[in-house]
KEKE-3310 file (N, C-alpha, C; in steps of 0.2 Angstrom, whole numbers, plus 5000, padded with zeros to 4 digits):
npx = (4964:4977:4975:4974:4985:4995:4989:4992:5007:5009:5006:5013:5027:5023:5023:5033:5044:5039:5041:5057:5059:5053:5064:5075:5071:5067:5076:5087:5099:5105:5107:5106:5101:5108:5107:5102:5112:5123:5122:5123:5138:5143:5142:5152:5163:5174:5173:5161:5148:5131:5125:5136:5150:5165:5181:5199:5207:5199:5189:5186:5177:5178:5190:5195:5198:5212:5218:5217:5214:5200:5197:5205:5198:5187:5171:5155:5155:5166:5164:5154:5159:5170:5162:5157:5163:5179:5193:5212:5215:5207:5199:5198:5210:5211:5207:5209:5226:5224:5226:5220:5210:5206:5218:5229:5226:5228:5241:5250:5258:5258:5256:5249:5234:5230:5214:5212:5206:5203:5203:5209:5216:5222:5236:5238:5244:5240:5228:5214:5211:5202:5200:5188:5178:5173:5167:5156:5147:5151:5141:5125:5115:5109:5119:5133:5149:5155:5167:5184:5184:5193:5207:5205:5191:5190:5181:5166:5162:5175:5182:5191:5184:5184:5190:5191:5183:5186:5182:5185:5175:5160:5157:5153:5161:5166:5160:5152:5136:5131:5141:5143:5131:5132:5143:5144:5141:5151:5162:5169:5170:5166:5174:5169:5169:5161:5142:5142:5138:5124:5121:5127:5116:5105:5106:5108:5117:5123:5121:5128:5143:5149:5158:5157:5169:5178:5186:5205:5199:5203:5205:5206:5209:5207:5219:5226:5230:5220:5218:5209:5210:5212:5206:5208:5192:5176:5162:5143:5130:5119:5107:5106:5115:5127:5144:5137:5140:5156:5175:5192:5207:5215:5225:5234:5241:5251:5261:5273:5272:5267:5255:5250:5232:5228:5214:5202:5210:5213:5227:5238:5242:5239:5246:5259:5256:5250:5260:5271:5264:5258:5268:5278:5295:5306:5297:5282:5279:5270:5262:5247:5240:5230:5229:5224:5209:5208:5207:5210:5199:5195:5207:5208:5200:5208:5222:5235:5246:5260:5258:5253:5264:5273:5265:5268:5281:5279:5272:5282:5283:5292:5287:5276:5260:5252:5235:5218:5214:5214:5204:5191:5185:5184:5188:5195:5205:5219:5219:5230:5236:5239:5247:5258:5263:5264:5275:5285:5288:5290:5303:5310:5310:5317:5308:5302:5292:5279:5268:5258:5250:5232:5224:5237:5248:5258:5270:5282:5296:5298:5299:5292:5283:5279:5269:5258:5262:5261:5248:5238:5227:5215:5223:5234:5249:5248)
npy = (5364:5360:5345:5343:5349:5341:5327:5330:5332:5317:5310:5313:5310:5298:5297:5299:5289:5278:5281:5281:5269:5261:5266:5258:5248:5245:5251:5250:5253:5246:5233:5216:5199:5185:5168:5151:5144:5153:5152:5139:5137:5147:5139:5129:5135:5135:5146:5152:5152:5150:5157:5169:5176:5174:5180:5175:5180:5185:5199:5216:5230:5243:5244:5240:5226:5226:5231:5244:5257:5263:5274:5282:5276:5280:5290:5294:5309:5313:5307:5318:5330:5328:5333:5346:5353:5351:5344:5354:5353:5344:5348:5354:5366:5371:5362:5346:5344:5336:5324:5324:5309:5303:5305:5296:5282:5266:5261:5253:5236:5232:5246:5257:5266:5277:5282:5286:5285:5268:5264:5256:5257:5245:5238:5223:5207:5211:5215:5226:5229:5233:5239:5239:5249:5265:5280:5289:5297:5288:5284:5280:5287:5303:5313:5316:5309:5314:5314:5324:5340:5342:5346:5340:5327:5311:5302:5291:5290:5292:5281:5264:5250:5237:5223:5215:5216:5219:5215:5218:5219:5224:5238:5253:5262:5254:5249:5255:5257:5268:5268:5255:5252:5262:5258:5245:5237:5240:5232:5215:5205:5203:5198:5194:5194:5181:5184:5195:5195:5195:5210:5215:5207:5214:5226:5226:5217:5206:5188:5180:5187:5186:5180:5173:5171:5160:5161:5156:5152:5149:5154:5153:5167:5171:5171:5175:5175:5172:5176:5172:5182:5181:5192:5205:5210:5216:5213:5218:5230:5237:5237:5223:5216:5212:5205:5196:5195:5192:5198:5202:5202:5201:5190:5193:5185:5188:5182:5187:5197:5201:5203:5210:5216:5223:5223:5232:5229:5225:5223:5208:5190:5185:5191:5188:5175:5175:5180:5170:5158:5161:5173:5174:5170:5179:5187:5198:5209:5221:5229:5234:5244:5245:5260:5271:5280:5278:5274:5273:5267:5257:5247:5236:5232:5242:5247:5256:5270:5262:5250:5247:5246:5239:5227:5226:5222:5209:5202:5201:5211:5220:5233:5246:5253:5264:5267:5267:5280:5300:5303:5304:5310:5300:5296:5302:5308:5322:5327:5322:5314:5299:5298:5305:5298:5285:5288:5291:5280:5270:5273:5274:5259:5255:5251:5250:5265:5269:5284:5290:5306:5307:5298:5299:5291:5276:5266:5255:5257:5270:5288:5295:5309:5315:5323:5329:5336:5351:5354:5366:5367:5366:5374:5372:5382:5396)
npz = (5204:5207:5207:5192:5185:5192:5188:5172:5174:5179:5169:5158:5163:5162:5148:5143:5151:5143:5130:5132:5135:5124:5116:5120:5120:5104:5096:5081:5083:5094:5090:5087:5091:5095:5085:5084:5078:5082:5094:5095:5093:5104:5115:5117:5120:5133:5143:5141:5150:5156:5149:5147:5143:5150:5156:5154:5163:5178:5179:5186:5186:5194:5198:5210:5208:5202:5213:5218:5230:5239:5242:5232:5220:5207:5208:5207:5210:5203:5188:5187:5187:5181:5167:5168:5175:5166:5167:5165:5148:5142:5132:5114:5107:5096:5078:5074:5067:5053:5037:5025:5021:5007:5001:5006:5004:5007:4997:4993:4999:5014:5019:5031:5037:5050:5055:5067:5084:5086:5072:5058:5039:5029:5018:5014:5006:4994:4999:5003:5021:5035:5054:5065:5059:5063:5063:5068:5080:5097:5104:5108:5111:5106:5110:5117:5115:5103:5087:5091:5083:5066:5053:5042:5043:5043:5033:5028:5014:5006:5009:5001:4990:5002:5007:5017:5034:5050:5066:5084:5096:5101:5107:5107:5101:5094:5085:5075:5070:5059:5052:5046:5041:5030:5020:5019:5007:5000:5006:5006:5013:5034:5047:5063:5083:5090:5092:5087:5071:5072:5075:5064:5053:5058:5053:5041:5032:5022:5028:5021:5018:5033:5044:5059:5076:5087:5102:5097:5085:5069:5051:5037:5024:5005:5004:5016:5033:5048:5066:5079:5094:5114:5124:5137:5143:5140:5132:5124:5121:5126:5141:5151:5142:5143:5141:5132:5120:5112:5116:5110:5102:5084:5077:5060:5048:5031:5017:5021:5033:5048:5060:5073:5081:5096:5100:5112:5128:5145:5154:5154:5156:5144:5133:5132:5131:5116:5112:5111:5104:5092:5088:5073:5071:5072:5080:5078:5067:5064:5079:5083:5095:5109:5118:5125:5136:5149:5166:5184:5189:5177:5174:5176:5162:5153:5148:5155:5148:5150:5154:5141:5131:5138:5135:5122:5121:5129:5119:5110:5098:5084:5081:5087:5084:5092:5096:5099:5105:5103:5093:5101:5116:5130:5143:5159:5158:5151:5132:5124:5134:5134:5121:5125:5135:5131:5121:5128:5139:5127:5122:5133:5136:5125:5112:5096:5087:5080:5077:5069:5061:5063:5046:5040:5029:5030:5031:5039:5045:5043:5047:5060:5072:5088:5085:5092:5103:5097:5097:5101:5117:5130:5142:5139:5134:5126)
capx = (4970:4985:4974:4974:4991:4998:4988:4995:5013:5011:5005:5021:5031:5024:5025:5044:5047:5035:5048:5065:5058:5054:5070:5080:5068:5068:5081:5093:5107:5107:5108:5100:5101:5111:5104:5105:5120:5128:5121:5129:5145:5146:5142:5157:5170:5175:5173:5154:5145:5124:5123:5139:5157:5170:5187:5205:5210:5193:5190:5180:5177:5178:5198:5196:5202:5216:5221:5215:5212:5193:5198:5209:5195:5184:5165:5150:5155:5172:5161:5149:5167:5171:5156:5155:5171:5184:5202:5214:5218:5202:5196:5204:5206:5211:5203:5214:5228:5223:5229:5216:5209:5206:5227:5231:5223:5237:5242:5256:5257:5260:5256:5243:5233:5227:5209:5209:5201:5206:5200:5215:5214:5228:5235:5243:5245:5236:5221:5215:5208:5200:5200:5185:5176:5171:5165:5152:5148:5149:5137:5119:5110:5111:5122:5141:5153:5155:5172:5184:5186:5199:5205:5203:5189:5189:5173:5165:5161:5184:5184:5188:5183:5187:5189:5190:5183:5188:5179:5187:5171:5153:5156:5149:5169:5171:5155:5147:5130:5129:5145:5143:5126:5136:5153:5144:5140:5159:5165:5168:5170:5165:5177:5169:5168:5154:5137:5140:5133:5116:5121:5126:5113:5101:5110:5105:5122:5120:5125:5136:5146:5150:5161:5160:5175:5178:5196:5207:5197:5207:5202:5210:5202:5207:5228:5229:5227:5215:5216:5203:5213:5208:5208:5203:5185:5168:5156:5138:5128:5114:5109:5107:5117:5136:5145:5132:5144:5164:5179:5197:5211:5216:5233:5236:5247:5253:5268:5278:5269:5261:5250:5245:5226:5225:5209:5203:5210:5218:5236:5237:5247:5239:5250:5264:5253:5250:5268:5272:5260:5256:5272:5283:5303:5309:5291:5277:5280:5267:5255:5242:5242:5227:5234:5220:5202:5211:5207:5211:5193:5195:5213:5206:5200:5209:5229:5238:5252:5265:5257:5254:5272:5275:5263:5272:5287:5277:5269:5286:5283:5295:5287:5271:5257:5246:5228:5212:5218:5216:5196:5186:5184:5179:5190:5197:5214:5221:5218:5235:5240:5241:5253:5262:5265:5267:5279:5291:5290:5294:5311:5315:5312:5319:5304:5301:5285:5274:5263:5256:5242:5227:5226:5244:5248:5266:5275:5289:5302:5294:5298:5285:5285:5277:5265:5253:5266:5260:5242:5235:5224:5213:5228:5242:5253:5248)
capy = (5365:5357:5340:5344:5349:5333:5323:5329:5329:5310:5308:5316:5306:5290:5297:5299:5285:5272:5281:5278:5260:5258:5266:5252:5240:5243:5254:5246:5255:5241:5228:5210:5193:5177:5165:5146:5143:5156:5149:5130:5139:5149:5135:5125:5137:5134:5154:5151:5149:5153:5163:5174:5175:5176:5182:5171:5182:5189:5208:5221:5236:5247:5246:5234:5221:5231:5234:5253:5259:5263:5282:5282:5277:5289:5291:5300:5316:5314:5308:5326:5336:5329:5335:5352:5358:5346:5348:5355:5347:5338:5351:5357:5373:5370:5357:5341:5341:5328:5323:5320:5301:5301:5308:5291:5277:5260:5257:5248:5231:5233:5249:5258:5273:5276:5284:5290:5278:5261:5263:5256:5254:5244:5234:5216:5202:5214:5214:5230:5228:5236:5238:5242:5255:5269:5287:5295:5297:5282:5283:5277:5292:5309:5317:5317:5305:5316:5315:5329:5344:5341:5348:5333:5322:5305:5300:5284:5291:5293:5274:5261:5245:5235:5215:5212:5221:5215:5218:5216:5220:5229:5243:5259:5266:5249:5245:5262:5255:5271:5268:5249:5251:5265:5254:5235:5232:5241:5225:5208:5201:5204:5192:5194:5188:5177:5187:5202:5194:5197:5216:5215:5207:5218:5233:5225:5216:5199:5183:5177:5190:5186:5173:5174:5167:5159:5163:5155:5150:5151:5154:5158:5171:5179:5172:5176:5169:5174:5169:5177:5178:5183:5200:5205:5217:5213:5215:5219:5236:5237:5233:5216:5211:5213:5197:5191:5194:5191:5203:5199:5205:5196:5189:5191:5185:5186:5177:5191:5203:5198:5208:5210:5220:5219:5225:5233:5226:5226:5221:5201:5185:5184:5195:5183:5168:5178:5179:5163:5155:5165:5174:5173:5166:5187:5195:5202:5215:5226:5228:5238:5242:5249:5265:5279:5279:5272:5277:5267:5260:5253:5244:5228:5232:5246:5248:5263:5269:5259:5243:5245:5247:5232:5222:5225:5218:5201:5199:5202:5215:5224:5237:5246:5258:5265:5267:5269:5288:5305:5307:5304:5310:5295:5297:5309:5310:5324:5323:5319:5310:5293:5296:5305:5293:5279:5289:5291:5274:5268:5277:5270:5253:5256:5251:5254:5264:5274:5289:5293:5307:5306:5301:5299:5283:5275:5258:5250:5263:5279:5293:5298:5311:5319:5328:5331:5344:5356:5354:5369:5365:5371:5377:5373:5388:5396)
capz = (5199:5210:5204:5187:5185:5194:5182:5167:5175:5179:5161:5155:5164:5157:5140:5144:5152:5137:5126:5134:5134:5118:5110:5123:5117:5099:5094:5079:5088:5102:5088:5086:5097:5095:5082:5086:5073:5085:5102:5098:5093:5110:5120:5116:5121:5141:5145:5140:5155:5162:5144:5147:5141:5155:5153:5155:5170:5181:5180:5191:5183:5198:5202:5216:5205:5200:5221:5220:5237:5238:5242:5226:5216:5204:5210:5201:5208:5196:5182:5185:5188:5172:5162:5168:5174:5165:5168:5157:5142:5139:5126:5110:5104:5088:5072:5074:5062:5050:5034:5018:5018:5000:4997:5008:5007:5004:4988:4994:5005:5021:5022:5034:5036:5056:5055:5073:5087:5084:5065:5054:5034:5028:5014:5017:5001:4989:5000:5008:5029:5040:5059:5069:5057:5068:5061:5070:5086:5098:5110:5106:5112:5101:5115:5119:5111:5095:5088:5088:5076:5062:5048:5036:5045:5038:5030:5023:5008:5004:5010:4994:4992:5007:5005:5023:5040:5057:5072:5090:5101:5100:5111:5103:5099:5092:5080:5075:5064:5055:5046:5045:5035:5025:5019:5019:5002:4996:5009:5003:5020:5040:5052:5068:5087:5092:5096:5084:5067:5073:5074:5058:5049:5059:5049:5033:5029:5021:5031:5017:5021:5040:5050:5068:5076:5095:5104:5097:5081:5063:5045:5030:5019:5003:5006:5022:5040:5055:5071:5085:5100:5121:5129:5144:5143:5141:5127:5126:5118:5131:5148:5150:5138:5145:5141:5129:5114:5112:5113:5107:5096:5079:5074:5055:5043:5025:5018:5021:5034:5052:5062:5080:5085:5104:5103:5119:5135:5152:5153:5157:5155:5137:5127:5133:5126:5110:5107:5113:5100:5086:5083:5072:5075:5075:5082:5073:5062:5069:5084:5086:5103:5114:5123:5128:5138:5156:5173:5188:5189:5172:5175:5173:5155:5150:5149:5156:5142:5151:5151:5134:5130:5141:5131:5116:5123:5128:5114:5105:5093:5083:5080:5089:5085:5097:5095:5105:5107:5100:5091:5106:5124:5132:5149:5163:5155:5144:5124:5120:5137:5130:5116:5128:5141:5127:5119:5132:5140:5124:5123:5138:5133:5117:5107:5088:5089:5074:5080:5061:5061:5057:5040:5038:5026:5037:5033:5044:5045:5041:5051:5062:5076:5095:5082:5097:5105:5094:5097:5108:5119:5137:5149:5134:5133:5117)
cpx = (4976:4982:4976:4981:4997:4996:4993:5003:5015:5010:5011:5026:5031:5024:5032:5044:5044:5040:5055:5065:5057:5058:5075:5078:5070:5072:5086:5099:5110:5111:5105:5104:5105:5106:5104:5112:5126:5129:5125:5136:5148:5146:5149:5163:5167:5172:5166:5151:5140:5124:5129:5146:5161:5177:5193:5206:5204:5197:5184:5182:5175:5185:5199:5201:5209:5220:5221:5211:5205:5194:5200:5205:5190:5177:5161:5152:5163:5169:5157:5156:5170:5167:5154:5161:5178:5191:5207:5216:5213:5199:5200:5204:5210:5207:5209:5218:5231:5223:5222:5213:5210:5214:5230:5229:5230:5235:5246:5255:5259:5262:5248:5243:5228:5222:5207:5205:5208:5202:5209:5214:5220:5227:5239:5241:5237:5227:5220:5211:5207:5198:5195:5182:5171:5172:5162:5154:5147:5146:5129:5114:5114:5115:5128:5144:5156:5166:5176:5185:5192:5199:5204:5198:5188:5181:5173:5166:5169:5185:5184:5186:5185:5185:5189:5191:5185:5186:5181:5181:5164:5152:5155:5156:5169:5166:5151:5143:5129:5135:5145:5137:5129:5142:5149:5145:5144:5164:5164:5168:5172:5169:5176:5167:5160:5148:5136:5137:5128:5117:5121:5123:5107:5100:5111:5114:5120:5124:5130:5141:5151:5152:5160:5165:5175:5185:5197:5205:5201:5204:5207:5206:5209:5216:5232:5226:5225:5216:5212:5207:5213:5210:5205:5199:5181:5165:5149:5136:5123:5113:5103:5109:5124:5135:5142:5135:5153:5168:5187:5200:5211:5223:5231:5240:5245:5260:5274:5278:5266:5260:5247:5239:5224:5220:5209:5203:5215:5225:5233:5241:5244:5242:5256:5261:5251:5256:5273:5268:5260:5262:5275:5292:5305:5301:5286:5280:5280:5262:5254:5240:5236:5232:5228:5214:5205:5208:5208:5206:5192:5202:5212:5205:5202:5216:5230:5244:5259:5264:5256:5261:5274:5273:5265:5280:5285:5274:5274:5285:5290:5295:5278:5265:5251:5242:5224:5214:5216:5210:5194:5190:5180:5182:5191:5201:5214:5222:5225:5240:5244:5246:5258:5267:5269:5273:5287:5294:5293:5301:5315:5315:5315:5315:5302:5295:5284:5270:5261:5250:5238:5226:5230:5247:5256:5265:5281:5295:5302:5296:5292:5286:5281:5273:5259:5256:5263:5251:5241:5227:5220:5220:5235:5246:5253:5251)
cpy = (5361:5348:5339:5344:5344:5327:5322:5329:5322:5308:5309:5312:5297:5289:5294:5293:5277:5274:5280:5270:5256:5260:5261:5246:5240:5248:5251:5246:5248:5235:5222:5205:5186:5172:5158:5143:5146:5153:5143:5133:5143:5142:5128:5128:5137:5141:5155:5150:5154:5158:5168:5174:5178:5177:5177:5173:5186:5197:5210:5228:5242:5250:5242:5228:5222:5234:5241:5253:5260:5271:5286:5279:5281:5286:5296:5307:5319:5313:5316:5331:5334:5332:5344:5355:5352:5350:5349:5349:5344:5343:5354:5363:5375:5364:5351:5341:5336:5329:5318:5311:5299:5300:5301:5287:5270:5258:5251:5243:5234:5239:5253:5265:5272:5283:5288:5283:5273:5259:5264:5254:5252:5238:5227:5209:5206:5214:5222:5227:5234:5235:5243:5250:5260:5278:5293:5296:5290:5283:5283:5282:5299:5316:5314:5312:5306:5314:5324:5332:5343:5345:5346:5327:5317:5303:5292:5284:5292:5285:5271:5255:5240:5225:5213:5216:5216:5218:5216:5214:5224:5233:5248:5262:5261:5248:5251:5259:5261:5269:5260:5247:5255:5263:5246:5234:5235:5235:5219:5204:5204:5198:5198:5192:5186:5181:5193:5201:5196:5203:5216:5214:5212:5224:5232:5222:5208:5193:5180:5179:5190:5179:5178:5168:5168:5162:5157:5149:5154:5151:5159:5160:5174:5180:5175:5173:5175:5174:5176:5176:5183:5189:5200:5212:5213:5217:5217:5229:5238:5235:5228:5214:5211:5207:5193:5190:5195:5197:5201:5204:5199:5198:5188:5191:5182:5182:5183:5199:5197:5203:5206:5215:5217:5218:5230:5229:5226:5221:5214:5196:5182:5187:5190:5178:5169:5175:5173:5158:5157:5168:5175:5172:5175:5193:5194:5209:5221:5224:5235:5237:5247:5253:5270:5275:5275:5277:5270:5261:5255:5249:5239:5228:5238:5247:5257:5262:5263:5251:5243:5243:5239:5226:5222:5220:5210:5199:5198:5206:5219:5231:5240:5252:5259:5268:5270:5278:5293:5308:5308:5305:5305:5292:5302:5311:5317:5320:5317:5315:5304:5292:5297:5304:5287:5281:5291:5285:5269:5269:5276:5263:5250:5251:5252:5258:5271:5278:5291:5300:5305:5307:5298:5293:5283:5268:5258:5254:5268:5282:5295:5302:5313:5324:5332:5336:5347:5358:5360:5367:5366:5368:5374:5380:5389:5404)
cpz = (5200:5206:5197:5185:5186:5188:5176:5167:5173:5171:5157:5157:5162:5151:5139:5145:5147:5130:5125:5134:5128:5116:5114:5119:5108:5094:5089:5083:5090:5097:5089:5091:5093:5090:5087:5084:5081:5092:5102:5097:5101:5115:5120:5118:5131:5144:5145:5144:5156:5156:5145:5145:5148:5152:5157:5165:5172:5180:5185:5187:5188:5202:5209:5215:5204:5208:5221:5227:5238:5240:5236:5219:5212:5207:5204:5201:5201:5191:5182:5184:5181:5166:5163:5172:5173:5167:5163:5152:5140:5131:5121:5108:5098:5085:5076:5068:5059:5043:5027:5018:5011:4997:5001:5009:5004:5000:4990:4998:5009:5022:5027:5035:5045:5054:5063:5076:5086:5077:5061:5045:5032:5023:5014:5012:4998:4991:5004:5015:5031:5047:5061:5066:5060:5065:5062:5078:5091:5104:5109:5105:5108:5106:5118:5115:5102:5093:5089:5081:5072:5058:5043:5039:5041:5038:5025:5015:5004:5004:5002:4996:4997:5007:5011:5030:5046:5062:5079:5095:5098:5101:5106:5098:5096:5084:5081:5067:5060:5046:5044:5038:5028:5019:5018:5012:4996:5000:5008:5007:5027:5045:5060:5074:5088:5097:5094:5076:5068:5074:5067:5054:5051:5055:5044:5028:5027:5024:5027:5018:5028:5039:5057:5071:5085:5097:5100:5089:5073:5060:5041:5024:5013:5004:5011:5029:5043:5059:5076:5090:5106:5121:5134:5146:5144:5134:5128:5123:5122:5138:5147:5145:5138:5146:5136:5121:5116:5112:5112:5104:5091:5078:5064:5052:5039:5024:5019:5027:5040:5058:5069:5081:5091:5105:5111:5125:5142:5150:5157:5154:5147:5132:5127:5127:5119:5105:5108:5106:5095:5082:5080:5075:5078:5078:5078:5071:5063:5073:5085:5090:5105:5119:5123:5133:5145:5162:5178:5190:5185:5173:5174:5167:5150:5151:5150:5152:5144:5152:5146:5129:5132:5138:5125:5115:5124:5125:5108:5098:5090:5083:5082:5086:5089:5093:5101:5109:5102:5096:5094:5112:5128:5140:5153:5162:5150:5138:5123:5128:5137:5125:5119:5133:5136:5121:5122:5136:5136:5124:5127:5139:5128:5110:5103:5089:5082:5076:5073:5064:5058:5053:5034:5035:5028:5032:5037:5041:5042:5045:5053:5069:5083:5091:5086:5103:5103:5093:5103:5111:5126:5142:5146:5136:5125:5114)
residu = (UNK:UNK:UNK:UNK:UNK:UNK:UNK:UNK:UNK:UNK:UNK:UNK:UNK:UNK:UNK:UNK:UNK:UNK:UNK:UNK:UNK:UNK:UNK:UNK:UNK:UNK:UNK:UNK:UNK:UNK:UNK:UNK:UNK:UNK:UNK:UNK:UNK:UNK:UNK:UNK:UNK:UNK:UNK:UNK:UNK:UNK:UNK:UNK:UNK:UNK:UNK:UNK:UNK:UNK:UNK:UNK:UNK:UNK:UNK:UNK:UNK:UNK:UNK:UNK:UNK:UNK:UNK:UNK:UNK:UNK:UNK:UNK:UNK:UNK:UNK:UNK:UNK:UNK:UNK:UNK:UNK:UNK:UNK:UNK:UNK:UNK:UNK:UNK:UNK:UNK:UNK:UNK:UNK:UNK:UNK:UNK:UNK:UNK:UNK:UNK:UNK:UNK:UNK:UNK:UNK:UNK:UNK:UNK:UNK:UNK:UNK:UNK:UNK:UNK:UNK:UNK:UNK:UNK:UNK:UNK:UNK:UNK:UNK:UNK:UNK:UNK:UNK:UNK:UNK:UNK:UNK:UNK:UNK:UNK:UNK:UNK:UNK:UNK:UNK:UNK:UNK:UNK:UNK:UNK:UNK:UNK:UNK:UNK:UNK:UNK:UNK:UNK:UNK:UNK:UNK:UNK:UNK:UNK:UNK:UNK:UNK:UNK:UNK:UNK:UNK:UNK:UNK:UNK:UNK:UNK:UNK:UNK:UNK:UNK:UNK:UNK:UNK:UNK:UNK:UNK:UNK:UNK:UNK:UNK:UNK:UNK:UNK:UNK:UNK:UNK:UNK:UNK:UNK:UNK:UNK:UNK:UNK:UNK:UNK:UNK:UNK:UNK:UNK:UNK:UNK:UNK:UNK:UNK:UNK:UNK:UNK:UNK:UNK:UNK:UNK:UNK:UNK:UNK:UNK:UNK:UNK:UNK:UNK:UNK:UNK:UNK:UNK:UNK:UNK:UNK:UNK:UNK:UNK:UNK:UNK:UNK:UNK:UNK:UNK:UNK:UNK:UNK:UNK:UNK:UNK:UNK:UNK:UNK:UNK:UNK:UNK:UNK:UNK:UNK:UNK:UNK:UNK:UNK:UNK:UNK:UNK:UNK:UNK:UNK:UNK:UNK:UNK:UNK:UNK:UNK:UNK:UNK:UNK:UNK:UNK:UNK:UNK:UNK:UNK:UNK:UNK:UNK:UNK:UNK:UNK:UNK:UNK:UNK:UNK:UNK:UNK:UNK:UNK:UNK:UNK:UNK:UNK:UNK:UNK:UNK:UNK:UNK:UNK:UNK:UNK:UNK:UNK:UNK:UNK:UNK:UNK:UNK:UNK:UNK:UNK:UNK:UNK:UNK:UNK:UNK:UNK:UNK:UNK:UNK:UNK:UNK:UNK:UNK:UNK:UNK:UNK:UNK:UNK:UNK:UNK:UNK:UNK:UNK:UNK:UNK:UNK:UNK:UNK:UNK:UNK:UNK:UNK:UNK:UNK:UNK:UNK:UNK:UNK:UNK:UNK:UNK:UNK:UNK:UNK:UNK:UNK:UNK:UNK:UNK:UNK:UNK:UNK:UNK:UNK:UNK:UNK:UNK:UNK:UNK:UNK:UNK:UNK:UNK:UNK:UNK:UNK:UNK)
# end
């Protein structure tokens, strides 16, 4: 009986594990592989090296790099301690107070409606844009990375037609395929980095469609400029394939309007060279600024609020909004600690800055307030 029993265990086990290999292997999620077109274009940039993209300033994604103490940084028992007894504030106990899509999308130029995450819809020389469209849940597998509850969740089906997407990176929060296949063929054009094309066309989007762009590569679409320009992370949607695709922000300008996306990245002497390069004589406009999902392990590729603040100052902005904050749980921080942090260090830099909710259609000098005060939430005072 103990024979028999064993047998059909081990069988069970190889079932499982011939199915976690084929959903790695042929899972769309993961996305598709570099063409040739794309391969001679990676191989031309310096950073390119042995098949893998390296960053300006090295990273370590353990907080080493970063001078964290090795006692002082998080380990697996803080990932499990965060997944079954988190600490206050990670969880809400109210919907998200959010603000209709369809009642705000930009009619007007140079206005913008934040979606939550780092999803921005916005309008700049009669064109609409979008950053980073992100919907569902971002994490490959049918468990955790949901967003949170709201009372208006934005939906694709509210989105209008969009003449031009912009993709910083792959990562699952950055490039969610469900909403990609849903929105392509209301998109006129895909501008993104080198090694995400073949996601996209995998996703059933047509090449004509798509540009891939190196750092520092430019392109004018549609009466406006592009340019691609470094960050300090890492791309890649699977294992084995971190590095094998580009990550970045994009500078854009109209003749009247110009635009920083830092994309996701560690604080580094390229915001300086941004605004040294790119900006115009009084600044940019606006920048959207990475601010949530930090911890000390990540510091290399993830700003904590006060370097993001920082980086708005040396990238010369006038005026900032933060992102990467406030749909998902995707660190150890409180929901609303990222705004909260980046809205005081502001203050004390004296830096313009926009907190819209989600939803909320802003342009450049709009009132906007600490709307996530009034959020209750586990171990608030309600």
């Amino acid at each position: 009986m103990f024979v028999k029993i064993l047998k059909y265990f081990l069988i069970m086990v190889a079932v499982f594990a011939l199915a976690i290999v084929g959903f790695f292997k042929l899972s769309p999620v993961f996305g598709g592989h570099a063409d040739n077109v794309t391969l001679s274009h990676m191989a031309k940039m310096k950073t390119f090296n042995n098949g893998i993209f390296e960053n300006l300033e090295p990273i370590i994604v353990d907080g080493s790099g970063a001078g964290v103490a090795e006692e002082d940084r998080l380990h697996v028992g803080n990932f499990l301690m965060n997944i079954f007894n988190p600490a206050d504030g990670k969880h809400l106990n109210q919907p998200l107070p959010t603000l209709p899509l369809k009642d705000n999308l930009p009619t007007q130029n140079n206005s913008f409606t934040w979606l939550g995450h780092s999803s921005v819809i916005f309008k700049m020389s009669d064109k609409v844009l979008m950053t980073d469209p992100v919907f569902y849940r971002v994490s490959p597998i049918p468990m955790g990375g949901s967003p949170y509850a709201m009372t208006n969740l934005p939906k694709t089906a509210d989105l209008p037609n969009i003449d031009i997407v912009i993709i910083s990176h792959d990562h699952y929060d950055h490039l969610d395929m469900k909403a990609i296949k849903e929105i392509h063929e209301r998109v006129g054009k895909f501008l993104v980095p080198l090694g995400v094309k073949a996601h996209l066309l995998k996703w059933g989007v047509p090449e004509s469609k798509i540009s891939e762009f190196a750092w520092y590569d430019h392109q004018d679409v549609d009466g406006l400029s592009f340019d691609y320009v470094p960050a300090r992370h890492y791309g890649g949607r699977s294992f084995g394939t971190r590095n094998t695709s580009l990550w970045g922000g994009w500078v854009i300008k109209a003749d009247d309007f110009a635009l920083y996306y830092t994309g996701d990245s560690g604080y580094g002497s390229h915001f300086t060279d941004v605004g040294e390069k790119y900006a115009p004589e009084d600044g940019f406009d606006l920048i959207l600024v990475e601010n949530g999902a930090y911890n000390v392990n990540w510091a290399d590729v993830h700003m904590f609020p006060e370097q993001s603040v920082q980086a708005v100052k040396d990238a010369r902005g006038k005026v900032a909004l933060p992102v990467h904050w406030g749909k998902y749980d995707l660190a150890y921080h409180a929901w609303n600690e990222p705004a909260q942090r980046f809205y005081t260090e502001a203050q004390k830099q004296n830096i313009n800055i926009l907190t819209p909710q989600i939803g909320q259609n802003i342009r450049i000098g709009d009132e906007t307030h600490d709307w996530w005060t009034a959020v209750k939430y586990s171990g608030s005072n309600e």
